[in-house]
C-alpha positions as CSV (number, residue, x, y, z in Angstrom):
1,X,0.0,0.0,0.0
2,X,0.6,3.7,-0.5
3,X,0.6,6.2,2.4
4,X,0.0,9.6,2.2
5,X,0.9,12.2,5.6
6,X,3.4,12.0,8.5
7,X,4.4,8.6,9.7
8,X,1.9,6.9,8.2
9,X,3.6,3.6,8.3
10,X,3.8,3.9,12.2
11,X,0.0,3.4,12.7
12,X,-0.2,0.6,10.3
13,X,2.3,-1.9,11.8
14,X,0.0,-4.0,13.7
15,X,1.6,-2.6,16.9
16,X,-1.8,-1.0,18.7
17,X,0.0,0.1,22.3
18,X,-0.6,3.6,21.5
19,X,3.2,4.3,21.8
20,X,4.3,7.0,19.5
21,X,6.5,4.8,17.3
22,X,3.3,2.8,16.8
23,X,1.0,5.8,15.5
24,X,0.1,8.2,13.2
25,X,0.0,11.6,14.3
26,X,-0.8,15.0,12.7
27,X,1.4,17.7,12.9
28,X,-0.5,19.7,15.0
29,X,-3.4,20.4,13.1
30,X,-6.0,18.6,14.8
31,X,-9.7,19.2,13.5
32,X,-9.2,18.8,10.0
33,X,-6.3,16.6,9.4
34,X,-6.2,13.2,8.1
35,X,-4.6,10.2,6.7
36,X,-4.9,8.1,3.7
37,X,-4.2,4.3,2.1
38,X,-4.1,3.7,-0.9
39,X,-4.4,0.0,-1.4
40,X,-2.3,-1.6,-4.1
41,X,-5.4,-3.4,-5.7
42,X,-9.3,-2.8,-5.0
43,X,-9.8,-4.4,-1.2
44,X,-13.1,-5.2,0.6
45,X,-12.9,-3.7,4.0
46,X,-15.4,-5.1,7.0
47,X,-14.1,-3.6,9.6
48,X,-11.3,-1.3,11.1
49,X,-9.8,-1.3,14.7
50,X,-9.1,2.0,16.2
51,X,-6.4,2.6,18.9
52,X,-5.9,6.2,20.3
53,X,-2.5,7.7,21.1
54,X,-1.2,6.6,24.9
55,X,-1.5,10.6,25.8
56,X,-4.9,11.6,26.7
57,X,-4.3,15.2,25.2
58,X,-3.7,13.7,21.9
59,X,-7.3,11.6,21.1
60,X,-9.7,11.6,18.5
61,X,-13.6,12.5,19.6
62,X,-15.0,12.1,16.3
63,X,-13.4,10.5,13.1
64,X,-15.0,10.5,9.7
65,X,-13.7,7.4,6.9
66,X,-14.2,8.1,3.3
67,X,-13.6,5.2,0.7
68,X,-12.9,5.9,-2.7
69,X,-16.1,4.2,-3.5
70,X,-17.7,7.4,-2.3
71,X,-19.3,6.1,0.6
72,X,-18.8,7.7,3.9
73,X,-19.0,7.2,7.7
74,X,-18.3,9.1,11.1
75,X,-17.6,7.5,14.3
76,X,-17.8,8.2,17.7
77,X,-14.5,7.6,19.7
78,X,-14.4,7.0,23.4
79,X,-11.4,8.8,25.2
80,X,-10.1,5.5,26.4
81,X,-6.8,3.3,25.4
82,X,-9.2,0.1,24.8
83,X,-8.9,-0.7,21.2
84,X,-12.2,0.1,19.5
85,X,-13.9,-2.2,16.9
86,X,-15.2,0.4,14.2
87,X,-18.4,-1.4,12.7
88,X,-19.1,-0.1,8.7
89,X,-22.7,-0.5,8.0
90,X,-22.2,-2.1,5.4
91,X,-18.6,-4.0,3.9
92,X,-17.1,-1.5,1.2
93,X,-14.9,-2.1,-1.6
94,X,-12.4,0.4,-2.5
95,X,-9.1,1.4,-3.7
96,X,-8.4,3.7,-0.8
97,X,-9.6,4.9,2.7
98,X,-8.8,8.5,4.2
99,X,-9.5,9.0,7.7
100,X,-10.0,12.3,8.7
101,X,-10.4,14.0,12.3
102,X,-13.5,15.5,12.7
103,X,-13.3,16.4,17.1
104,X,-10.9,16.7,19.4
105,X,-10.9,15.9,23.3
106,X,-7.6,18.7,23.2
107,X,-5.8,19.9,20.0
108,X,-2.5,18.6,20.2
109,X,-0.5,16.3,17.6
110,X,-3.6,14.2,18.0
111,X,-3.5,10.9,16.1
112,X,-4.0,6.8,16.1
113,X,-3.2,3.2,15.0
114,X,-5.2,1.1,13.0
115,X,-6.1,-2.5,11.7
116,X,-8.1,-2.5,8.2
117,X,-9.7,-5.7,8.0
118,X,-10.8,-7.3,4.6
119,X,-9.9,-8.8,1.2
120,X,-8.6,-8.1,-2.0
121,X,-11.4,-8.1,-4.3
122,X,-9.1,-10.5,-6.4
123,X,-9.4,-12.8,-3.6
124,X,-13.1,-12.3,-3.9
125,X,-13.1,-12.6,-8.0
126,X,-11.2,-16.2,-7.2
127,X,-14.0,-18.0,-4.7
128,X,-16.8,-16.6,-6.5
129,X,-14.8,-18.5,-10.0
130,X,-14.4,-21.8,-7.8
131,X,-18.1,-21.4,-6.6
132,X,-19.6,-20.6,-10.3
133,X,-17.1,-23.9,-11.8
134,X,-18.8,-26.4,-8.5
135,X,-22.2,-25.0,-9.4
136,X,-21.1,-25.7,-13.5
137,X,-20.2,-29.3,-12.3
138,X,-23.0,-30.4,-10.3
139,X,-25.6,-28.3,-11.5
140,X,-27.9,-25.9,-9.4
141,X,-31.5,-25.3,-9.3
């Protein structure tokens, strides 16, 4: 994948401690700043997991993810270091995701680490040609 904005790779390494070498974090700018992926292919994403930074004067109160499907969705975020199971209505497929910080709990170099869970849409493409090649074999009504 592709990442756009400061230290990107740090909140993307799987690491979710809230550590600062385990995080993305904006540069300041709080309210208004985000982070994109690009994916290297189209991916189906079900879900994310959200960790907030370790200092409490650096969390997220509201965070808004836009796909590249157009589809859009704001989330809540408790001011806690639990790791928080971001729910999308409904799975999207996409070639990117930008998360963008809507609210602050206090404007600092606020940030976060991540998990985007799903498939390539290739992987997707492949089980639905093994399914259609069963069905050709044994027939379907």
């Amino acid at each position: 994948s592709v990442l756009k904005g400061s230290h990107c790779n740090f909140a993307l390494k799987g690491i979710m401690d809230g550590e600062d070498m385990n995080v993305w974090s904006s540069q300041g700018e709080c309210k208004g700043a985000y982070m994109m992926i690009e994916f290297s292919s189209m991916f189906m994403v079900n879900k994310i997991d959200y960790k907030s930074k370790k200092s409490s004067s650096e969390r997220n109160k509201v965070i808004e993810i836009l796909f590249s499907n157009g589809f859009s969705e704001s989330f809540a975020i408790k001011n806690t270091l639990d790791i928080i199971e971001l729910k999308l209505k409904s799975p999207q497929i996409t070639k990117s995701i930008t998360i963008k910080i809507k609210e602050v709990y206090t404007c600092n170099n606020n940030g976060f680490a991540l998990k985007v869970h799903g498939m390539a849409v290739s992987s997707l493409n492949s089980m639905s040609s093994i399914s259609t090649s069963i069905m050709n074999m044994f027939g379907s009504k």
